[in-house]
Every structure is written in structure tokens, then in C-alpha cells.
C-alpha positions as CSV (number, residue, x, y, z in Angstrom):
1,X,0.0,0.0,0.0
2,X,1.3,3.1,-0.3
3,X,3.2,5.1,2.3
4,X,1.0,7.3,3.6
5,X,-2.1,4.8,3.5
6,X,-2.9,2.1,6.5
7,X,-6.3,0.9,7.6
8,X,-6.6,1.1,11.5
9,X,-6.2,-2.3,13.0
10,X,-8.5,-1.8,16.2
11,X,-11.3,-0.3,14.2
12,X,-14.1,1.2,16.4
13,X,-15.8,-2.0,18.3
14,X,-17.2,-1.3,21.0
15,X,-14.6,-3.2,22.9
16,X,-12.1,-0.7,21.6
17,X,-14.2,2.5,22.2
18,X,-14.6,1.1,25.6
19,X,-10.5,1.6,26.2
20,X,-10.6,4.8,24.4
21,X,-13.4,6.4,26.7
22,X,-10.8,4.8,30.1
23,X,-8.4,7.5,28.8
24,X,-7.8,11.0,30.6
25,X,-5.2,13.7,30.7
26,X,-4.4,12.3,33.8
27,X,-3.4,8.4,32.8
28,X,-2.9,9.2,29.1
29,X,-1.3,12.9,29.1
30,X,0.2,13.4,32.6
31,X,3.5,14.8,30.7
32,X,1.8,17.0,28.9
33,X,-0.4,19.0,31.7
34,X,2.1,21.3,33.2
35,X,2.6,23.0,30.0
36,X,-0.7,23.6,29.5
37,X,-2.2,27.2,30.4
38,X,-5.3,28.7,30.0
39,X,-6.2,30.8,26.8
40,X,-3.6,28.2,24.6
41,X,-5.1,27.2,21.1
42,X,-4.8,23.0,20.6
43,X,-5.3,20.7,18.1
44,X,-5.4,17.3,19.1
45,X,-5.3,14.8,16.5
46,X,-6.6,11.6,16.6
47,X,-9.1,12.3,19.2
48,X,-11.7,9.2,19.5
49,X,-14.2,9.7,21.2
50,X,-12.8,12.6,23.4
51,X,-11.8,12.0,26.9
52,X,-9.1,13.3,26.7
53,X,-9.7,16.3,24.4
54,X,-12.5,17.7,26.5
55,X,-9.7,17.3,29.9
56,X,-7.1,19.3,28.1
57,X,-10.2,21.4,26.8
58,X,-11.0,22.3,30.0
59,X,-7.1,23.0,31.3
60,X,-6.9,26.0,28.5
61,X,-10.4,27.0,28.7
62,X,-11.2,29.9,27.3
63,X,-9.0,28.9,24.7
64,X,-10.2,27.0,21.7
65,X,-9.5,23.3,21.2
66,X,-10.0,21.9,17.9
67,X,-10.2,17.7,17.5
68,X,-9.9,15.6,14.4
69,X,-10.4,12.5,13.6
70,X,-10.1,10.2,10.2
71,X,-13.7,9.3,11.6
72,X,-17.1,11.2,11.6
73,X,-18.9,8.7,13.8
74,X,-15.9,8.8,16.7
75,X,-16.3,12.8,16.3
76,X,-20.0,12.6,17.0
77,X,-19.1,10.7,20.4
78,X,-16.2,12.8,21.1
79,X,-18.3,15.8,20.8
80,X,-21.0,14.3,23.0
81,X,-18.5,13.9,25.2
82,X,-17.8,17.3,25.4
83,X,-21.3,19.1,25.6
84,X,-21.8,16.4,28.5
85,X,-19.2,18.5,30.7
86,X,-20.1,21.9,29.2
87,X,-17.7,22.7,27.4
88,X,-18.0,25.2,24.5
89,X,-14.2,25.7,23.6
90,X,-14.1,22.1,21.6
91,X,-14.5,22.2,17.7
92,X,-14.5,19.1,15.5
93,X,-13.4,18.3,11.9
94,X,-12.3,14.7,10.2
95,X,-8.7,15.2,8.9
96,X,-5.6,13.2,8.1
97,X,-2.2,13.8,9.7
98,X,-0.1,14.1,6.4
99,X,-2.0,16.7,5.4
100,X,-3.8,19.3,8.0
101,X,-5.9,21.5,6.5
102,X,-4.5,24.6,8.9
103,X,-2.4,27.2,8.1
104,X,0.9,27.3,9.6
105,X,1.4,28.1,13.0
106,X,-2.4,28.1,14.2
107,X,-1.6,26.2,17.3
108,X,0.4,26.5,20.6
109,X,0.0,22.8,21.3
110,X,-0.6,20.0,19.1
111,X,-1.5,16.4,20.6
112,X,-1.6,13.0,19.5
113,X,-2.2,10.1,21.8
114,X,-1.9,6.5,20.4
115,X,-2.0,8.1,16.7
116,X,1.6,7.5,14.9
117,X,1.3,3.8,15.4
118,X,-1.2,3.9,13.0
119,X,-0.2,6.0,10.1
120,X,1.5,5.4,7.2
121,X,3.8,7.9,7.5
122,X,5.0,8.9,11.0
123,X,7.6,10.8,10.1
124,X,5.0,13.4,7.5
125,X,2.5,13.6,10.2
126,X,5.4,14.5,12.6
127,X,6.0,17.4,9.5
128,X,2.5,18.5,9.4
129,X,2.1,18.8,13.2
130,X,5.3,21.0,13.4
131,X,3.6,22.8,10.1
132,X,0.4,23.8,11.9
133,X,2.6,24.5,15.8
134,X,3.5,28.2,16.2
135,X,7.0,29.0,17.0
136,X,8.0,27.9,20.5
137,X,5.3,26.0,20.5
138,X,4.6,22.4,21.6
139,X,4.2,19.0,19.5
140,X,3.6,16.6,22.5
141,X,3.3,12.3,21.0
142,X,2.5,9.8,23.3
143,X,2.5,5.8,21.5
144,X,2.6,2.3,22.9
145,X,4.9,-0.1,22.2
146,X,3.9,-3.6,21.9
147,X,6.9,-5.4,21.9
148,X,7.9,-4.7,25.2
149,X,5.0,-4.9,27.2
150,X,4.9,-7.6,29.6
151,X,2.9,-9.8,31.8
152,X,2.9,-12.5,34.5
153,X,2.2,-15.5,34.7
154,X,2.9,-16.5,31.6
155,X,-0.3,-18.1,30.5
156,X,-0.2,-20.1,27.1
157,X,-1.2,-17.8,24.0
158,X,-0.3,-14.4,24.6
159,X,2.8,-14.8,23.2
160,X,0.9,-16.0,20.3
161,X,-1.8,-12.8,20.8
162,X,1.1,-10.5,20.8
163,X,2.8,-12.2,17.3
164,X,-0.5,-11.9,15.5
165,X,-1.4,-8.5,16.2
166,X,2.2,-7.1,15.4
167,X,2.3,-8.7,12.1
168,X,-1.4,-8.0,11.5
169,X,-0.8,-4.3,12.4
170,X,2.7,-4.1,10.1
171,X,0.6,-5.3,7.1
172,X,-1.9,-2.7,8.0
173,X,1.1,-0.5,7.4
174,X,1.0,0.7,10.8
175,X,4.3,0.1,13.3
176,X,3.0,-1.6,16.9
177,X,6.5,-0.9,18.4
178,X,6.0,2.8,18.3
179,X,6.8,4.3,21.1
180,X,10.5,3.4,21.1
181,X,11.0,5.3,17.6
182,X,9.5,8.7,18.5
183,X,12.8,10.4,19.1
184,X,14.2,9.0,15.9
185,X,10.6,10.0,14.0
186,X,10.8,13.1,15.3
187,X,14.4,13.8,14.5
188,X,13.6,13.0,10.8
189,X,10.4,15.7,10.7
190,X,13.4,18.0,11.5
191,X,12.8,18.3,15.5
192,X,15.9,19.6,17.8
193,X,14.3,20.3,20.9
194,X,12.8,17.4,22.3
195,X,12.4,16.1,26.0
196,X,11.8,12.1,25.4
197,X,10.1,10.6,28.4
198,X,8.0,7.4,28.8
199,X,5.4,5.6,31.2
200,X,3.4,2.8,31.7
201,X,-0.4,2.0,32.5
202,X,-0.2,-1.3,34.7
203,X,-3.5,-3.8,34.9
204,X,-3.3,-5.6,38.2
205,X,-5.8,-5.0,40.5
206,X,-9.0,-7.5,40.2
207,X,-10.6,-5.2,38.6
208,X,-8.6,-3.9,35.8
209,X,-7.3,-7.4,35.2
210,X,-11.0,-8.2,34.5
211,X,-11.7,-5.6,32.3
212,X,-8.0,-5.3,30.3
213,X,-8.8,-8.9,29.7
214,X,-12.3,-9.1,28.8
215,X,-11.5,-6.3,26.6
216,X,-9.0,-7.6,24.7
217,X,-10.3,-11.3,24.4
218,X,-13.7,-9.4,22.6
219,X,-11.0,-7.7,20.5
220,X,-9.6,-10.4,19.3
221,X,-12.9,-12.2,18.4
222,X,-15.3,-9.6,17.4
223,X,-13.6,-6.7,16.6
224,X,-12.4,-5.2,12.8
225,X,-8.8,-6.2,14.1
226,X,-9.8,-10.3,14.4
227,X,-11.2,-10.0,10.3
228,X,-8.0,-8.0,9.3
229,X,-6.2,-10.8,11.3
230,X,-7.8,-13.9,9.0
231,X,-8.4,-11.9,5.9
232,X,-4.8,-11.5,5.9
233,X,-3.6,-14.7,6.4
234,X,-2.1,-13.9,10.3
235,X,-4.3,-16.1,12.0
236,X,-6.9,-18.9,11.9
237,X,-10.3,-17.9,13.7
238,X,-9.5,-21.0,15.5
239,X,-6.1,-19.3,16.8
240,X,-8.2,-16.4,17.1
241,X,-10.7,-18.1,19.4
242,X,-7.7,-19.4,21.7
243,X,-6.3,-16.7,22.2
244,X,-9.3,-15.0,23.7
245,X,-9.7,-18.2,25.9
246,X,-5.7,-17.1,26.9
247,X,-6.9,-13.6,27.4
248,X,-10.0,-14.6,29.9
249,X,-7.5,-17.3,32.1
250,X,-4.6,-14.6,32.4
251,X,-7.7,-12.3,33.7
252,X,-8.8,-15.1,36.1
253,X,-5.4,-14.9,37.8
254,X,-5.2,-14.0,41.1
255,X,-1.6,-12.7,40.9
256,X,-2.2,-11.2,37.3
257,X,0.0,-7.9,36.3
258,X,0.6,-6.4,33.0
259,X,2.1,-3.5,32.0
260,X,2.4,-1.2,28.9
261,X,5.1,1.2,27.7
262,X,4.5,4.0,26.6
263,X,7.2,6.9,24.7
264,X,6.6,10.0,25.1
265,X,7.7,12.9,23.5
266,X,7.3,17.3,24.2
267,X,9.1,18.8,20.9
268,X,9.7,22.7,20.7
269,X,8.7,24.0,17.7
């Protein structure tokens, strides 16, 4: 496919828009916050369906917010989510990364959470963010990185889960190990100032476990990612099938942990 093009694994399940709606500023964009200051203009791209868009909407309130999306229907939720807490500072648009329609330097801040991953060209939407940041400005990334998440015990097909949703993902023409290449990314979209960080959202209480798991195992059944899966040849929706089963018996752990890595990046514009 070409560079620029990729089809988003996850889709918009409900089990996936079920994750999405988890996220805040707080778990999802703690590194960002302290910069933030009322009366900035953001874009945040990528938004879903808003949680965290209307948080940092209401950190710069009165100043405007504008989300995007690839997606009209996440839009409409995300800006449900935002008349919910009364907030009138949040505009929405669909857009694509490589290629913003904004005029440069509109925007103190722009965000992306979970977003480069998925693109077909990291390194152009890295470009186009800078594009559309004014001058000592912000571009703030945050990605996961599935190769080096990690879990205990070690419970019998989530190896497997976590081969078949890397290669699925690749051939998507997305990169699952993202967050270790953000620095390097951002470098190439011609970035000098940049403070790298990383963190980590940890499932291990009864409760998480429960729903990280339950979540995942209707993922990898039901969700646009388990067709892109078999359609490509990744997996067998027999494989498919265990796997979930692996997902619900590592959630039925009593001494269950996982953990996922995240890079995160603040780049001066």
C-alpha cells in the first residue's frame, strides 16, 4: 500500500471504544499538563471519542481546542462527550495527519495520543504537526509499544496474541513498536528540541485485570482487528478463538500484572 495509506487495525468496536473512553489527561497525558495554560489554542489529533480532548479542553479554557479524527462517527461521540461537561471551547473536523488542513502556525500545542502507530507515514505527520505549531510551541506524542509490554504469569497464548497483532498491524502499514522510535521520528520531521520521556499503564488490580482482559479477548474475536487478522492470512479464527480463551485465564489470575510502555515525546517548535 502506499506510504502514507494504512487501515486502522482496532477499528471502532465497541470493545475498543470502551478503552478509548478509560483515557484522561491524567493516565494518558500526565507529561503534557504542566505546560498547559489557559487561553492556549490545541489541536489534538486523533481524538476518539474525546476523553481526553475535553480534559485538556478544559485545562486551556477559554482557549479553543480543535479535535480531528479520520472518523465522523468517533467525532459525533467525542463531541458528546464534550457538551456532557459543558464545554463550549471544543470544535471538530475529520482530517488526516499528512495533510492538515490549517495554516501554519495556528496552534500552541498540538497532541496526538496512540495516533503515529497507525499512520502510514509517521515521520509526515510529525512534519505537518510542526507545520500547523506556532513558533515555541509544543508538539507533545505519546505511543505504545507492543513489543515490550509484559505480563505474569505466563499463560499459554499471549505470546501468540502479541505475534499476531504485530504482524497483522505491520501489514496494515502501521508500526505496533512505536513508542520506542519517536525520538528517531521526530528527528527525521526535522525536531531539535525534544524532551523524550516514557510511562506505563499497569492492569493488576481485580478489577482492571477483569476488564484489560475481557477487553481484549472481545478484540480479538469480534472486533475489525480479528477479520484483518484472517483476511490477511495472520491467524486462523481458531487461533483467534484461543487466544481470547488465553486472554480470559490470564484475567482469572489472582496474581495477574501487566504492563504497557509507553514513549513519550514534548518537541519545541
Amino acid at each position: 500500500m502506499p506510504k502514507e495509506t494504512a487501515v486502522y487495525t482496532h477499528g471502532h468496536h465497541e470493545s475498543v471504544l470502551r478503552s478509548h473512553r478509560w483515557r484522561t489527561a491524567a493516565n494518558s497525558a500526565a507529561y503534557l499538563i504542566g505546560e498547559l495554560r489557559p487561553g492556549m489554542a490545541v489541536l489534538d489529533v486523533g481524538c476518539g471519542p474525546g476523553t481526553i480532548t475535553a480534559d485538556l479542553a478544559a485545562l486551556v479554557a477559554p482557549g479553543p481546542v480543535t479535535a480531528v479524527d479520520s472518523s465522523p462517527g468517533v467525532l459525533a461521540q467525542a463531541a458528546g462527550a464534550a457538551a456532557e461537561r459543558g464545554l463550549d471551547n471544543v470544535t471538530f473536523a475529520t482530517a488526516d495527519v499528512h495533510a492538515l488542513d490549517y495554516q501554519d502556525d495556528s496552534f500552541d500545542v498540538v497532541h496526538a495520543h496512540q495516533v503515529l502507530q497507525h499512520v502510514g507515514d509517521p515521520v509526515q505527520a510529525l512534519r505537518e504537526m510542526r507545520r500547523v505549531c506556532r513558533p515555541g510551541g509544543l508538539v507533545a506524542a505519546r505511543d505504545s509499544d507492543y513489543a515490550a509490554m509484559t505480563w505474569y504469569p505466563e499463560v499459554p497464548g499471549l505470546t501468540e496474541w502479541l505475534e499476531v497483532y504485530r504482524r497483522t498491524a505491520r501489514a496494515n502499514g502501521g508500526e505496533p513498536d512505536a513508542g520506542r522510535r519517536l525520538v528517531s521520528w521526530a528527528r527525521q520531521a526535522g525536531f531539535t528540541d525534544i524532551t523524550p520521556t516514557a510511562a506505563a499503564w499497569c492492569f493488576a488490580t481485580p478489577e482492571s485485570r477483569a476488564w484489560w482482559s475481557t477487553m481484549w479477548a472481545e478484540r480479538t474475536t469480534g472486533s475489525p482487528y480479528a477479520g484483518r487478522a484472517v483476511e490477511g492470512g495472520h491467524a486462523s479464527a481458531e487461533q483467534l478463538t484461543e487466544i481470547a480463551g488465553a486472554w480470559h485465564a490470564w484475567g482469572a489470575e489472582d496474581d495477574g500484572w501487566f504492563m504497557v510502555p509507553h514513549g513519550e515525546l514534548l518537541c519545541r517548535a
